[in-house]
C-alpha positions as CSV (number, residue, x, y, z in Angstrom):
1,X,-4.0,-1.6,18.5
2,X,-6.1,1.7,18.3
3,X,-3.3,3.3,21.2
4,X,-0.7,2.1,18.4
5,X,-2.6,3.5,15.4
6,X,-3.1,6.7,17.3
7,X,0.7,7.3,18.3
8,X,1.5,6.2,14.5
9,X,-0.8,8.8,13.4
10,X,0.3,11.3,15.6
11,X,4.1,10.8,14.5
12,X,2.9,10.5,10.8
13,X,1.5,14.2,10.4
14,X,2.7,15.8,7.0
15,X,3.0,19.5,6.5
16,X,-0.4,21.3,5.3
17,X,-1.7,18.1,4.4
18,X,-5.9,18.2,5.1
19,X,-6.0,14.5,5.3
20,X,-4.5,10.6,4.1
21,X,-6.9,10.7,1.0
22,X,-6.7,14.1,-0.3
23,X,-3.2,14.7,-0.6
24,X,-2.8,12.0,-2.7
25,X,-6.3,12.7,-5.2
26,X,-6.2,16.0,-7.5
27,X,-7.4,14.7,-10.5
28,X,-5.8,16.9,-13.4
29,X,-8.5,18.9,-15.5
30,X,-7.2,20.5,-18.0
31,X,-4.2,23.5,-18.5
32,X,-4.8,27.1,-18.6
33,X,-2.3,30.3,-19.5
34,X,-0.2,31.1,-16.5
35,X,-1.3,34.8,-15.7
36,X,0.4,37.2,-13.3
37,X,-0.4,36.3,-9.4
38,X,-0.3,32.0,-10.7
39,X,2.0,29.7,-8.5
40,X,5.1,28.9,-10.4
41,X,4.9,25.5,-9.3
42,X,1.7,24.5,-11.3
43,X,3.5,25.6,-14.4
44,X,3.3,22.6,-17.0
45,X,7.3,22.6,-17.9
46,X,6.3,19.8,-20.4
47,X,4.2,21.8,-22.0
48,X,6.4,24.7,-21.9
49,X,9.2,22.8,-23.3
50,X,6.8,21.7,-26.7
51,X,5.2,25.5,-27.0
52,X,7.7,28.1,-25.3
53,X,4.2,29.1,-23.4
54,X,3.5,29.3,-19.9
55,X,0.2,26.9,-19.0
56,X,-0.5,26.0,-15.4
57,X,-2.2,22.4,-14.9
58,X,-5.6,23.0,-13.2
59,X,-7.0,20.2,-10.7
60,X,-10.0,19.0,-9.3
61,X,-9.8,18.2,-5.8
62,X,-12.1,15.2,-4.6
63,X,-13.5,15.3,-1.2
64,X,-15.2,12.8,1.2
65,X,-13.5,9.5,-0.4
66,X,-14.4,6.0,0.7
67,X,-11.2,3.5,1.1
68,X,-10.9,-0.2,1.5
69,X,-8.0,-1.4,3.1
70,X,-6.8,-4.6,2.1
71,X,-4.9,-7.1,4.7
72,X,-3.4,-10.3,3.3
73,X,-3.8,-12.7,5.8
74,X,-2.6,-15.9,4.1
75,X,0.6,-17.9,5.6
76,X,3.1,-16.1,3.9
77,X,2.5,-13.1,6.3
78,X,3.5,-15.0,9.1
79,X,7.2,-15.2,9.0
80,X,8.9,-13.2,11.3
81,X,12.8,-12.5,11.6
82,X,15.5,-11.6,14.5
83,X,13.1,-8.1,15.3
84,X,9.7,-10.6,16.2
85,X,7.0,-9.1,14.6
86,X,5.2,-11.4,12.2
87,X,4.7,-9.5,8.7
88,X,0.9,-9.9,9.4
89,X,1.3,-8.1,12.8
90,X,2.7,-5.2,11.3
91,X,0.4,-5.2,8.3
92,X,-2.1,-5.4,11.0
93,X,-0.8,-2.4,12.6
94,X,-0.3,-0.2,9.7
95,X,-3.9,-0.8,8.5
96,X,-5.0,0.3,11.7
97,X,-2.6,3.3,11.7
98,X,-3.9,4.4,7.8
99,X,-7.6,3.4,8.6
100,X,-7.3,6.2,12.1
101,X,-6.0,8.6,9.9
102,X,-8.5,8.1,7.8
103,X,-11.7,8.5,9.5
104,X,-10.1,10.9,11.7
105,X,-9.6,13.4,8.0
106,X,-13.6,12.6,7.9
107,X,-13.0,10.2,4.6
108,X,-14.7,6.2,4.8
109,X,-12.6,3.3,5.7
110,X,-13.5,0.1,5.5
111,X,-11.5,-3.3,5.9
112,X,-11.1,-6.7,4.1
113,X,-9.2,-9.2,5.2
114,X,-8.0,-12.3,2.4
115,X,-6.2,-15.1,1.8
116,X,-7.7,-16.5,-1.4
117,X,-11.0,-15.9,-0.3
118,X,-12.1,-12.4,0.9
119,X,-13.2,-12.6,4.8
120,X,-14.3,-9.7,7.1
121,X,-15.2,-7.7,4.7
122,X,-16.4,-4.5,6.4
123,X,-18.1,-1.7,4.6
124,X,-16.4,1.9,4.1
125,X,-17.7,4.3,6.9
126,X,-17.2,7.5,7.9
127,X,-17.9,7.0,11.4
128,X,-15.5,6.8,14.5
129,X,-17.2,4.0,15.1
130,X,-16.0,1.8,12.6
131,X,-12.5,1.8,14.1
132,X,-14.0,-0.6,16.6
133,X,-15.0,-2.8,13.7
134,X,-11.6,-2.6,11.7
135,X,-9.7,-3.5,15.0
136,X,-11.3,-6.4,16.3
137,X,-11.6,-7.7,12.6
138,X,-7.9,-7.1,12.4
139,X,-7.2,-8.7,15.9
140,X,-9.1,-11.6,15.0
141,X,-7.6,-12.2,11.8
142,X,-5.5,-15.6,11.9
143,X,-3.3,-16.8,9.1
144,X,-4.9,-19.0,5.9
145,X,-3.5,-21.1,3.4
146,X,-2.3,-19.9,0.2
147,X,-2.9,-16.3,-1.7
148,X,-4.7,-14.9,-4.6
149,X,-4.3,-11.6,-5.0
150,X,-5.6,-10.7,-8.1
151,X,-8.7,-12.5,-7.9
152,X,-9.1,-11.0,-4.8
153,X,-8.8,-7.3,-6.1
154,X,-11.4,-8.2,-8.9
155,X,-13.8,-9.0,-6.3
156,X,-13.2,-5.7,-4.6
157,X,-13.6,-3.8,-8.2
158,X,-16.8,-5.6,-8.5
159,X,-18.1,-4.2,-5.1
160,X,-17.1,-1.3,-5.4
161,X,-20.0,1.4,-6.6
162,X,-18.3,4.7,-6.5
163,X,-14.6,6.0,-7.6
164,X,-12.3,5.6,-4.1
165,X,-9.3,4.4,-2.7
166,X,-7.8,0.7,-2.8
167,X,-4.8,0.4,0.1
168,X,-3.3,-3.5,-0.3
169,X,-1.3,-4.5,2.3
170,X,0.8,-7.9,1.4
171,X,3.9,-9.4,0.4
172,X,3.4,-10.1,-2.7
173,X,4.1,-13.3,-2.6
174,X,2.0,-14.4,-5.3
175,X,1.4,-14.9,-8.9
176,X,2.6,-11.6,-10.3
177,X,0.4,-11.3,-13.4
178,X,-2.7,-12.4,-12.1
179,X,-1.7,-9.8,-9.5
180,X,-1.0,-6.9,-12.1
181,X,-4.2,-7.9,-13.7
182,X,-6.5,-7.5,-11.3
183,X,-4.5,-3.7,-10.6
184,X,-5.0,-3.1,-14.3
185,X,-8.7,-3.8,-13.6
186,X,-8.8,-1.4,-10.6
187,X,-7.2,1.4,-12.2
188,X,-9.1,1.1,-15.6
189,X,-12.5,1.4,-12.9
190,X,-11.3,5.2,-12.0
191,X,-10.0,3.8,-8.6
192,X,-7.0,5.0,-6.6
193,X,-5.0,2.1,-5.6
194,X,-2.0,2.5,-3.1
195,X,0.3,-0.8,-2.4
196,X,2.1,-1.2,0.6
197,X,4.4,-4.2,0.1
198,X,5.7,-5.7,3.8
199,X,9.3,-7.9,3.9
200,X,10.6,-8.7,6.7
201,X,14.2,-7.3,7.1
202,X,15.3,-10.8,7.4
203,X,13.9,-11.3,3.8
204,X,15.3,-8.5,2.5
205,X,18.8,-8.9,3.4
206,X,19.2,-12.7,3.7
207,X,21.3,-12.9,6.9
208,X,21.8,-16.5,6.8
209,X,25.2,-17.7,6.3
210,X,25.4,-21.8,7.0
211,X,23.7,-24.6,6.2
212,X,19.9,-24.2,6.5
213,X,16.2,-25.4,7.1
214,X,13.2,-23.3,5.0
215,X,9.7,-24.6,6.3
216,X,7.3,-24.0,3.4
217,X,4.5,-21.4,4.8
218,X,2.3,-22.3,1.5
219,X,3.2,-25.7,0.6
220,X,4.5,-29.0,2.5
221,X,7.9,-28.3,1.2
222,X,10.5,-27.6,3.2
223,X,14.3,-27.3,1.7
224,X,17.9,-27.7,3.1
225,X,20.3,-25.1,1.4
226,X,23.7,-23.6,1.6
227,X,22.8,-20.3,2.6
228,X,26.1,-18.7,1.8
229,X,26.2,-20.1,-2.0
230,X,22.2,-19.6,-2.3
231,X,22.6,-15.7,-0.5
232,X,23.2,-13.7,-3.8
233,X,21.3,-15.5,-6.3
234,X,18.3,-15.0,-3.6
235,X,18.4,-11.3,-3.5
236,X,19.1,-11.1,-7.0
237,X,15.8,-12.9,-7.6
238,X,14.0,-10.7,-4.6
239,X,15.5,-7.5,-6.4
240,X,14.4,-8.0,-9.3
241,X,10.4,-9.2,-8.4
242,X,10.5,-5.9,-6.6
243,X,11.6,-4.1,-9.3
244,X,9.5,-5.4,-11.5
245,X,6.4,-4.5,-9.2
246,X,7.7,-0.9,-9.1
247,X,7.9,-0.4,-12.4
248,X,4.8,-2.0,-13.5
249,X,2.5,0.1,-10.8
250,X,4.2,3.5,-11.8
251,X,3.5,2.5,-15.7
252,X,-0.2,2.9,-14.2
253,X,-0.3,5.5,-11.6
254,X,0.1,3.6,-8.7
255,X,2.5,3.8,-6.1
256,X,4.1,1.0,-4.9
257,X,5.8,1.3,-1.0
258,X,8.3,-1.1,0.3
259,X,7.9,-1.9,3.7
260,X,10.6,-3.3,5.8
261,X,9.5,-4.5,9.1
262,X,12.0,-3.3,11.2
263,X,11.2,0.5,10.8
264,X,8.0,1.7,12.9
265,X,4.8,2.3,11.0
266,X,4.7,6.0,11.7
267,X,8.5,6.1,9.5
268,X,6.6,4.5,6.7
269,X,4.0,6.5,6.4
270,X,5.8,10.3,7.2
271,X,8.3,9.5,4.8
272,X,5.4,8.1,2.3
273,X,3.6,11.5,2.8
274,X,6.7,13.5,2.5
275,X,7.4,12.3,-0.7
276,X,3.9,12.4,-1.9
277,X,4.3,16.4,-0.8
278,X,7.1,16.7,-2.7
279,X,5.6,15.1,-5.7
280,X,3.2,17.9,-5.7
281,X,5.1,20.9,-6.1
């Protein structure tokens, strides 16, 4: 896993970007008049727009951040479509990729791993050393029953003693306002919080067109459905939950990534940087 995380890594690089952390973690200060010599970028065009004045927005760049990365490991995470690679495997893999990058930008990772209960929970270090600890954590993390995933971020505000990063890795698949809650919590703490949401393309797109078995991953259910009549009412439904998370993250600064299984991890996260670049000028 820490070959794979350094390949990722090594595929993921950005531009001038110094590290993971800080190019996603000027804090805005306050505006000042735009003098000769200023950046046009950092002109405030909002501001402009109000006054007919030139301000630029002056930042405060935060260094040395600590970040937990957040794995669900519950049953949901388990399916795994035509491309073989359970959602947990690849949320596995992309934890390992961000937590490399991390430590290797001289930030603190650290690493829990949840279902409804927090479990591995591994401290935020700066140290090489703790890639050792993520990994086997991650490679010994085996699916549980049923998600929380708002409680579970409370817990992680609660732990938390300094202003850092919050990286949640999951599906989603779980209630959605306990969920935003405990986001609402995070954010209103000073945190950072960064959501990777991870479908499997097969979820995402529904391929199924006959009559068809669904085992229930988080209950004893299991269903037989036309697929073909059930097909656009599903994504429909899917569309709109993701929509929904979109929005209501943005509403409070945090950005929301949909992952889709069958692109490799260092895609995700150059095109998550790229954009997060772009964002910036």
């Amino acid at each position: 896993m820490e070959l794979i995380a350094r390949g990722a890594v090594e595929g993921a690089r950005i531009g001038r970007h110094r590290s993971f952390l800080s190019g996603l973690s000027t804090n805005f200060t306050h505006h000042r008049a735009y003098v000769s010599g200023d950046e046009i970028r950092h002109i405030d065009w909002r501001v402009y727009s109000r006054s007919e004045r030139y301000f630029v927005r002056k930042y405060e760049a935060e260094t040395n951040y600590e970040a937990y990365l957040l794995v669900d490991a519950s049953s949901s995470m388990t399916f795994s479509g035509d491309n073989g690679m359970s959602k947990l495997d690849y949320a596995k893999r992309l934890a390992a990729t961000i937590a490399y990058r991390i430590v290797e930008d001289r930030d603190s990772a650290g690493l829990a791993v949840f279902d409804n209960q927090l479990r591995g929970l591994i401290p935020p270090k700066g140290s090489k050393n703790v890639l050792v600890d993520l990994v086997r954590e991650l490679n010994a993390a085996k699916n549980s029953p049923r998600t929380e995933v708002g409680n579970i971020l409370t817990q992680i505000s609660s732990r938390m003693q300094r202003r850092g990063f919050v990286i949640l890795i999951s599906d989603l698949l779980t209630d959605e306002e306990s969920f935003l809650n405990g986001i609402h919590q995070l954010v209103c703490a000073g945190h950072n919080v960064i959501v990777f949401q991870v479908l499997d393309h097969d979820e995402l797109t529904f391929p199924y067109d006959q009559t068809t078995r669904f085992i229930g991953l988080e209950s004893d259910e299991d269903i037989v459905v036309d697929a073909a009549r059930l097909r656009q009412d599903y994504l429909d439904a899917l569309s709109g939950l993701i929509d929904r998370y979109r929005v209501s993250l943005g509403n409070v600064g945090v950005d929301h990534i949909l992952v889709d299984t069958s692109e490799p991890v260092g895609t995700i996260l150059s095109s998550y940087l790229a954009s997060r670049s772009q964002s910036q000028l």
